[in-house]
Each structure stands twice: as C-alpha cells, then as structure tokens.
C-alpha positions as CSV (number, residue, x, y, z in Angstrom):
1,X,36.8,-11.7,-15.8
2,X,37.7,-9.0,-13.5
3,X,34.8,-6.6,-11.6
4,X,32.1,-9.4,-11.9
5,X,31.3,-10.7,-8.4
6,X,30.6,-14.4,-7.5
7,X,27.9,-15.9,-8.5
8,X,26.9,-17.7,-5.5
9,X,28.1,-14.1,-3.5
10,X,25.1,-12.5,-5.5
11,X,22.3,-15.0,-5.1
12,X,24.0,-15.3,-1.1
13,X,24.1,-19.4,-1.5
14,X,26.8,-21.7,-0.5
15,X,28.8,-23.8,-3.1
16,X,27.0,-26.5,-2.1
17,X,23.4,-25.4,-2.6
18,X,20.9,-27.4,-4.4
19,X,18.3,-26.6,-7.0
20,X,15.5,-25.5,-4.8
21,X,17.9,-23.6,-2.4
22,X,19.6,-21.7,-5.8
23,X,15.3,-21.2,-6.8
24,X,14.2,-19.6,-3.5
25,X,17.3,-17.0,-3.3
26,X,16.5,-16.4,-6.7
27,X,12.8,-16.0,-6.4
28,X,13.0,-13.7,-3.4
29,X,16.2,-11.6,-4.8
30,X,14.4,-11.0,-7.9
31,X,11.6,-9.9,-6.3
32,X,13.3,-7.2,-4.8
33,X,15.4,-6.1,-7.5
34,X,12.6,-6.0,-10.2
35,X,12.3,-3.2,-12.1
36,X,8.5,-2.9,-11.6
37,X,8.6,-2.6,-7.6
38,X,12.3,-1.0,-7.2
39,X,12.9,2.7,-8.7
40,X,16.0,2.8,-7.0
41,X,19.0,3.9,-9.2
42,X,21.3,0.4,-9.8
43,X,18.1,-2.3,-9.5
44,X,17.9,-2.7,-13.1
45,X,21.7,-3.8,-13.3
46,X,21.6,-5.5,-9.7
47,X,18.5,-7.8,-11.5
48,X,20.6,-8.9,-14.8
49,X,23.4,-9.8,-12.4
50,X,20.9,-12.1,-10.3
51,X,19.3,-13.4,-13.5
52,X,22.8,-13.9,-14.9
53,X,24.1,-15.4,-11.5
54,X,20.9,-17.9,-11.6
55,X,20.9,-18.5,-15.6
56,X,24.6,-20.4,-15.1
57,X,23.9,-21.6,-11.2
58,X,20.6,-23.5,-12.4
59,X,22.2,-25.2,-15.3
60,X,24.3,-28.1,-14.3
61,X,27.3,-27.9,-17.4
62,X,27.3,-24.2,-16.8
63,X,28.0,-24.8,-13.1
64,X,30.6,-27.1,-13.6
65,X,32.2,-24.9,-16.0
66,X,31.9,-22.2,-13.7
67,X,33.1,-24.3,-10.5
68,X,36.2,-25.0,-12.2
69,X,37.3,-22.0,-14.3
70,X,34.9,-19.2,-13.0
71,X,34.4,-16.2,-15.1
72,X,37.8,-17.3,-17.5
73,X,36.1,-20.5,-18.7
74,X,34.5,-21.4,-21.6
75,X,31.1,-19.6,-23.0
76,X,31.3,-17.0,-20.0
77,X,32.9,-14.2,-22.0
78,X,29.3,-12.9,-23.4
79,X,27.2,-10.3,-22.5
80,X,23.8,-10.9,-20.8
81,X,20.9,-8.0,-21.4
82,X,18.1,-9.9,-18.9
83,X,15.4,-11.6,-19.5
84,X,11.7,-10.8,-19.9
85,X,10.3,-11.7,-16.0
86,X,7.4,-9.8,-15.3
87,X,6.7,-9.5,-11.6
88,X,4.1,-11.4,-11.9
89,X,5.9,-14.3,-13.2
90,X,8.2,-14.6,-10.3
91,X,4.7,-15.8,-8.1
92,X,3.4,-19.5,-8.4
93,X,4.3,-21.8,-11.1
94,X,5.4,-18.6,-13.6
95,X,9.3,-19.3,-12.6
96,X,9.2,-22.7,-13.6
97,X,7.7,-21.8,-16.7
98,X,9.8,-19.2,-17.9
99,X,13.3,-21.0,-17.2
100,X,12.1,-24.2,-18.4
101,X,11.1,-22.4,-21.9
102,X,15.0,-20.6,-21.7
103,X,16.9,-24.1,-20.5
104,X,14.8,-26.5,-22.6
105,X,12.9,-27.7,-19.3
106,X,10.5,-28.9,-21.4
107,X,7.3,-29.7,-19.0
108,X,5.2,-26.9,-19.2
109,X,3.8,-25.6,-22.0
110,X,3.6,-21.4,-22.7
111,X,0.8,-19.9,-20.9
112,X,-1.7,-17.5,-22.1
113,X,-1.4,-14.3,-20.2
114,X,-4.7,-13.3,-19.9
115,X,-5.0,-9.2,-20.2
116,X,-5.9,-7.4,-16.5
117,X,-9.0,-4.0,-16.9
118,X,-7.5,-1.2,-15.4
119,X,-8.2,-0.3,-11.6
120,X,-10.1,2.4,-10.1
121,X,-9.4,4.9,-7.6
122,X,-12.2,7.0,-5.7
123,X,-12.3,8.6,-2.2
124,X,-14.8,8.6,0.3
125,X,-15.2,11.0,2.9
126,X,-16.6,8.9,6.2
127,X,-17.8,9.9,9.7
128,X,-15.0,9.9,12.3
129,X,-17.2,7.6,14.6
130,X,-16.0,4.5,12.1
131,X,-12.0,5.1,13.1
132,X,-13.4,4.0,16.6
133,X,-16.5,1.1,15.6
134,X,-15.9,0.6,12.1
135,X,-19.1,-0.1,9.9
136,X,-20.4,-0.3,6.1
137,X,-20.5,2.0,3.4
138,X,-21.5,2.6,-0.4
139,X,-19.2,4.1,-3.2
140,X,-20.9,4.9,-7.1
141,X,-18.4,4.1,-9.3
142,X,-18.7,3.8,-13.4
143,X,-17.6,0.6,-14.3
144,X,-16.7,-1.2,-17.7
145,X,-18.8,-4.5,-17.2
146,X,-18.9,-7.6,-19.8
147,X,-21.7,-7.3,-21.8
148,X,-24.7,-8.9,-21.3
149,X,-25.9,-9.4,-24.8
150,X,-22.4,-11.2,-26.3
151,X,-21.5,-12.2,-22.7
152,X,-18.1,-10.7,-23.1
153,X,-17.0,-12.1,-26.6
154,X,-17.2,-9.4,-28.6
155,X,-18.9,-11.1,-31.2
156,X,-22.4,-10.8,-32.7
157,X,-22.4,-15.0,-32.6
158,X,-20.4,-17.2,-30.4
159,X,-18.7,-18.5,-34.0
160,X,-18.1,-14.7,-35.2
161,X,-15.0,-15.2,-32.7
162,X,-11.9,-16.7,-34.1
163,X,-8.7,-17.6,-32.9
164,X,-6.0,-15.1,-33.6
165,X,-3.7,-16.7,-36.9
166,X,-0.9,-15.1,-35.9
167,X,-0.6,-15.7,-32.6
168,X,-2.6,-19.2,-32.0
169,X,-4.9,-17.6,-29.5
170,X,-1.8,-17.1,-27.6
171,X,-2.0,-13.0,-27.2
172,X,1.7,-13.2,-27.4
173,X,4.1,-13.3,-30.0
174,X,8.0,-14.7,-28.9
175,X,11.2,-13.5,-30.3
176,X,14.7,-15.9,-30.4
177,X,18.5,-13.9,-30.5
178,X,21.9,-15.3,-29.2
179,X,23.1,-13.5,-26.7
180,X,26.7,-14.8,-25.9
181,X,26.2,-17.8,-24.5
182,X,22.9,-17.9,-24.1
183,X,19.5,-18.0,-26.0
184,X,17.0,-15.6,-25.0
185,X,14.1,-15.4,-25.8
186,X,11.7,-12.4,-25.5
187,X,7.8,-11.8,-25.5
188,X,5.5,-9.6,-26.9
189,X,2.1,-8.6,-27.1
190,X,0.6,-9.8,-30.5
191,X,0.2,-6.9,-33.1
192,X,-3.0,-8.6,-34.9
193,X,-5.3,-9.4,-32.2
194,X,-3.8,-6.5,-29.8
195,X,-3.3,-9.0,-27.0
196,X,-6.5,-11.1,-27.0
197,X,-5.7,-13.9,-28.9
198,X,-9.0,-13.9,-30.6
199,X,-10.2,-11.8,-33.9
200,X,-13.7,-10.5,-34.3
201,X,-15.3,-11.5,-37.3
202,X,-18.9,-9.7,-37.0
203,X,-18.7,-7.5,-33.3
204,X,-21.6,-7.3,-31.3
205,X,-24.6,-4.3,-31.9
206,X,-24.4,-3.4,-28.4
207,X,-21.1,-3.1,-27.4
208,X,-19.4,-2.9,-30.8
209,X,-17.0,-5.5,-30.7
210,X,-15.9,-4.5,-27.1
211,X,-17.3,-7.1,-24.9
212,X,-17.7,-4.6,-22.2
213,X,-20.2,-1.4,-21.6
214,X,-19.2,0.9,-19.3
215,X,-22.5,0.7,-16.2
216,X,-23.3,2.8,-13.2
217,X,-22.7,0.7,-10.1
218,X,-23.1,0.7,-6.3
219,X,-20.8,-1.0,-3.8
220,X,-20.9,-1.6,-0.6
221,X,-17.9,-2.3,1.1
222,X,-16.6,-2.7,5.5
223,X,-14.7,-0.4,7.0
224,X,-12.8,-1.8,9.7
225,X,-12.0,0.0,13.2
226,X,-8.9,2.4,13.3
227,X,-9.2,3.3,10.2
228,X,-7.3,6.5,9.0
229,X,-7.5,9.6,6.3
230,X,-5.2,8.3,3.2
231,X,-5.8,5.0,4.2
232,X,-6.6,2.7,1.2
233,X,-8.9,-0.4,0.9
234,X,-9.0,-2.6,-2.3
235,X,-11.5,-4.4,-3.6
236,X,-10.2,-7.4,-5.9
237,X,-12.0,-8.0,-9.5
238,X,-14.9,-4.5,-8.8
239,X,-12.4,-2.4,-11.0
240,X,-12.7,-2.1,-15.4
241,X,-13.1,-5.7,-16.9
242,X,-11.1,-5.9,-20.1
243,X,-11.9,-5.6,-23.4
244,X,-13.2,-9.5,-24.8
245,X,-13.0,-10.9,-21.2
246,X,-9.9,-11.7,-18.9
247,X,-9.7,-10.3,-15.4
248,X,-11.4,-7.7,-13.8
249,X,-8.9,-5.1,-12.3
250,X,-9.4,-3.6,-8.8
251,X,-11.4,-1.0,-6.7
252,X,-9.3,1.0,-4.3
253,X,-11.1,3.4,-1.9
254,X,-9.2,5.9,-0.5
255,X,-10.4,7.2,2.9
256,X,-10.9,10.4,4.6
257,X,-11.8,11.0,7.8
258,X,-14.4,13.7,8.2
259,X,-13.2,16.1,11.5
260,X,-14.3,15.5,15.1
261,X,-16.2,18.4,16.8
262,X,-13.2,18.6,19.2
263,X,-11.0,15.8,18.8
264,X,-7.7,15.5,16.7
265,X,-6.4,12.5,16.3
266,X,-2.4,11.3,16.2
267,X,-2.7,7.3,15.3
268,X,-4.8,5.9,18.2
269,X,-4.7,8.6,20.4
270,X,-7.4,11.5,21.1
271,X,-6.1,14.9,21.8
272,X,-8.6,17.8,22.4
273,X,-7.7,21.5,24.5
274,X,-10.2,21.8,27.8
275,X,-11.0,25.6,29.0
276,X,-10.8,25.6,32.4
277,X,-10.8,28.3,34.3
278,X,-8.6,29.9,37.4
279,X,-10.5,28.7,40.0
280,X,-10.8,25.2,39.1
281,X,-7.0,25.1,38.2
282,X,-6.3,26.2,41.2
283,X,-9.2,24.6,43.7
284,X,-9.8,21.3,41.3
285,X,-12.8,19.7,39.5
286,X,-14.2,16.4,37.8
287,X,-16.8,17.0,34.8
288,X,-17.8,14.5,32.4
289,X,-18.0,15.2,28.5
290,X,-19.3,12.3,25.8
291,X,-17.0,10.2,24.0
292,X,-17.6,8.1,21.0
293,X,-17.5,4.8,22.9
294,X,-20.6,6.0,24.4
295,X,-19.3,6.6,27.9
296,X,-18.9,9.9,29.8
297,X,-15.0,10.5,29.6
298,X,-14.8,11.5,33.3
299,X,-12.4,14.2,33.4
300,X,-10.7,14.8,37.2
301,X,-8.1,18.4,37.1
302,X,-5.7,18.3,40.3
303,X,-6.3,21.0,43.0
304,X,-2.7,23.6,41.7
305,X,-2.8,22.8,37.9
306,X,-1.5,24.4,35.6
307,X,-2.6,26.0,32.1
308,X,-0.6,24.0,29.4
309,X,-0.3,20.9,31.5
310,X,-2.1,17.5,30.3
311,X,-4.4,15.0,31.7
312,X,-4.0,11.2,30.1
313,X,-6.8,9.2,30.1
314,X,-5.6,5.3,28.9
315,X,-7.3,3.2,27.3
316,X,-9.8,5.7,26.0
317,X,-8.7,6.1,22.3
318,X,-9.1,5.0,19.3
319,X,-8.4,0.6,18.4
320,X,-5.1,-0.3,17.8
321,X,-5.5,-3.0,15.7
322,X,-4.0,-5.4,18.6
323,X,-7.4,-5.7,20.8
324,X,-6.4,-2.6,22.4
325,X,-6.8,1.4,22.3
326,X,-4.7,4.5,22.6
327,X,-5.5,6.9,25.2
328,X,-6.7,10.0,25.4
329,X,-4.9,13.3,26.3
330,X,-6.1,16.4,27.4
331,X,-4.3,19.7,26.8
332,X,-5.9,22.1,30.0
333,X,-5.8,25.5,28.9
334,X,-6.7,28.8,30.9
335,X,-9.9,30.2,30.4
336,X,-10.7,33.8,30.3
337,X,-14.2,35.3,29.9
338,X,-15.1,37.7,26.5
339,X,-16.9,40.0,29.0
340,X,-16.9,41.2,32.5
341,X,-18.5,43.5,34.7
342,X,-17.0,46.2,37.2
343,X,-17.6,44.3,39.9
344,X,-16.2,40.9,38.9
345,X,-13.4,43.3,38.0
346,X,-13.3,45.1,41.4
347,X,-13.2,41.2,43.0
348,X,-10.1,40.5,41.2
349,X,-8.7,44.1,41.7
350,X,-8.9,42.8,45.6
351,X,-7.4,39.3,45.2
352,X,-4.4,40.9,43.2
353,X,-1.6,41.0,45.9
354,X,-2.8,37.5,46.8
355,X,-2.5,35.8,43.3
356,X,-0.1,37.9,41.9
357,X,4.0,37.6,41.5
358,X,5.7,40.3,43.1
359,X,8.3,42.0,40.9
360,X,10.9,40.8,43.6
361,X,10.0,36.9,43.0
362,X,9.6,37.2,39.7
363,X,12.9,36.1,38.8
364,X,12.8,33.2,40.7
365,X,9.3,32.5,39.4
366,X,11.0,32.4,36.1
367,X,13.7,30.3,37.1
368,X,11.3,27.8,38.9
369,X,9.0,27.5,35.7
370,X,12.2,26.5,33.6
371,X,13.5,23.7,35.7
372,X,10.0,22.5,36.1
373,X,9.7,22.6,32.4
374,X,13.2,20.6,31.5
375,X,12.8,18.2,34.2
C-alpha cells in the first residue's frame, strides 16, 4: 500500500529482531509518542502507526505474511484506529497484559485498575538560608482521608459492600469490534459502580457512603540544598485518597524562595552591587561582610578599580548539586554621598585638575574605555 512506511523502519528494528528486541522498541517508542505525555501535533497518528507496526511485528503469521508480501498481502488492507494503552500500562507487567488480551496470549488474567485520589498542589514560601543548608519544613493541607469509622468501605457493615453485578468487581467494562484485520478491544469505566467495582448497599453515617472525610493535616517534609523558587517536591500517596479505597494521589510543594537582604541569585551563583567609594577604588581596600555559610566573605578591591567592574569570589555560592558551589560575584559600584559640606566640597574643588579629564584627552579617554570594554 503506498505512503505507509516499513514496519520494522517505524519501530527502528532489523528484520531479524526477536520478540523482546520488537517489545523494548515498542515499549520505549510508545512511551514517547503517547498521547498523554506528547501534545505535539502528529503523536497521536505517529502512536497508531507504532501500535500498528508492533500489532503485525509481534504476531508470528502476520509477520510472515508481511515478510513476504508487505503491505499488498493478505488481511493488511484494513484500517487500524489504536488501541486503548494508558501510559501507565506501558510500565511493568501492563504491556504483557494488554497484548496478550488482543493476541489471545492467554497467561494473564484482566487486572483491576484500581482508581488514583486526585493530587494536591500548595506553595510554600521558605527562608533563602535553605537554597544554601537545606532543612525541614511543615505545609497544612486539607486532605480527603479514609474513614476511620467504615475503614474506607463505604459501608455501614463490612457485608453492606457488594461486588458490582455488572462489572464483577472489575471497575471496568470491555468492548469487542472488528477492525480490519484485527480485533480490538476497548475499556471502560463501569457505569453502575462508577469505577469501584463494589456497590453500597447501606453507606456509612459518617462519611455517607464515601469512605473518605476530608481532615486538616500537617506535614512535614526535607528540603534539600540548592533548592530554587518554582522548584517542585512531591510527596507520593499524602495527596486525596479515593472515594471506597484505592490509592492515595500525591502532594506537590511548590517552592519559593523568600529574597536575600542583598543577594540575588542566578542558579548557584551570588550576585550583590558593593558601594565603594573613590578613594578606595582608586587606593584599594579588603572589608569583610557575613555570608550564609557562616564565614566572613573577605572582600579585597584592587588599588585603580573601576565602578562597574566585578570581583569573583569561587567557591562561595550556593550547592550545586555535584558536591560543589557556584561562586560569588561582586558588581563594585561608585559611591556618592547624599550630603556634603562646603569644605569637603572645597577639597574636591582642589583635587579637580588632578582627577579630572581634560577636554583635550577626552576623546581618547573615550576611545581607551571602548577597547577596554570589547576586549
């Protein structure tokens, strides 16, 4: 059939690949391509042709048919529409069960998915000391918890829970169709029991039938060093818990740094502006300020510096993550004082000539400046 590519082109496997080589370019492919994880325009398609590529690779008469007739032989004129992988599926043993239901694998039998409580997002503003040492923290989050009085069954008695009729406890109902050559089969979420795979014949008092109540809680939870603002840390199983058990979804903190008095920060390095004034650009001086590892940051400025030009300190910033730290980088800037009196004034007035550019050098003052400045 003409504009379909090769099937062992798309999954990227030789002729001669066997089963678990035609499973693991499958596995990883399809995790790419699902719909779920890729937005960009073409994955949907570029996943049925993977699926479609794997559906007639995996099975041995298909192949054979394939290997000798390609896309003209027999029982590969249909169309193919996908079939129903969640993204989850394509982790663990859920590949082998899904194929082995489609190609009569046999094996396994169907699983029961259990439902997943919704996550929770909060943010928590931190001191800027724990991007350098790290350290512990609380968040107060409302969280649906399984009930203590039905222990998460929903029911008033542990036999006023059934298992769903329709369903078979499943949560899932499946579908059948011919599609060309193939039989697939499709799954959904089971319109009696909603997805649980249980019915409630008398619901608990206390949390009506819900198996949850929604609880004020407190968590702790570590902050590790070099830590940054939009920076995200999860917490498997503290989110929602469903409704009549299953998993627990997740808690996700989203950080932000509060400011430093006079740091800013660019990944693991420290930048901060340092008044100076003329003299000691021009003479030199070493001060000391405290940092946040709890040394002095000895600062040395150069006899002849100048305003705008930067003093790097390594080694003095923020972890890395790699056992190391960023430097720190200091932006001198010329100092001028809010008030002076007439004789300060009348000091300068005398120096003038002497620190001053004549309006004949001035041009080549200019033109030093710029070569310094693109060199």
């Amino acid at each position: 059939m003409a504009g379909k590519r090769d099937y062992y082109e798309v999954l990227g496997v030789s002729k001669d690949a066997n089963d678990k080589e035609l499973k693991k370019a499958f596995r990883s492919l399809a995790r790419k391509y699902h719909p779920d994880k890729n937005s960009d325009p073409g994955a949907d398609e570029k996943f049925k042709e993977i699926q479609e590529a794997f559906a007639i690779l995996s099975d041995s008469d298909k192949r054979s048919q394939y290997d000798r007739f390609g896309h003209s032989g027999p029982g590969m004129g249909g169309g193919f529409s996908g079939f129903d992988i969640r993204y989850e599926d394509l982790f663990g043993s859920g590949l082998e069960d899904i194929f082995s239901s489609f190609f009569g694998g046999g094996g396994r039998s169907s699983r029961t998915r259990q439902s997943r409580g919704r996550s929770i997002l909060v943010r928590k503003k931190i001191p800027f000391q724990m991007a350098f040492e790290g350290g512990s923290e609380e968040v107060t989050v409302d969280t649906f918890l399984p009930c203590e009085k039905c222990s998460g069954t929903g029911g008033a008695k542990p036999d006023d829970v059934d298992i769903c009729a329709t369903c078979r406890g499943q949560g899932q109902v499946t579908q059948t169709r011919q599609v060309g050559p193939f039989v697939q089969q499709t799954s959904g979420i089971c319109p009696s029991c909603n997805g649980r795979g249980k019915t409630i014949i008398n619901p608990c008092k206390s949390c009506r039938g819900d198996g949850r109540i929604k609880k004020k809680q407190t968590i702790r939870f570590n902050v590790p060093p070099g830590v940054d603002t939009g920076m995200r840390l999860r917490m498997r199983g503290k989110g929602h818990v469903s409704e009549h058990g299953g998993v627990a979804g997740d808690l996700e903190i989203e950080l932000k740094l509060e400011q430093h008095p006079w740091f800013e920060r660019d990944g693991s390095e420290l930048l901060m502006s340092l008044p100076v004034g003329f003299p000691d650009l021009m003479l030199g001086k070493t001060l000391e300020i405290p940092h946040i590892d709890g040394k002095p940051l000895k600062l040395k400025i150069p006899p002849n510096s100048l305003a705008g030009h930067t003093l790097n300190i390594t080694g003095r910033g923020l972890p890395t993550g790699r056992g190391r730290r960023g430097d720190v980088i200091i932006l001198l800037k010329l100092h001028m004082p809010k008030k002076t009196d007439k004789g300060v004034k009348s000091k300068v007035e005398s120096l003038r000539t002497e620190l001053s550019i004549s309006e004949s050098d001035l041009e080549n003052a200019i033109l030093d400046e710029a070569k310094d400045r693109r060199s």
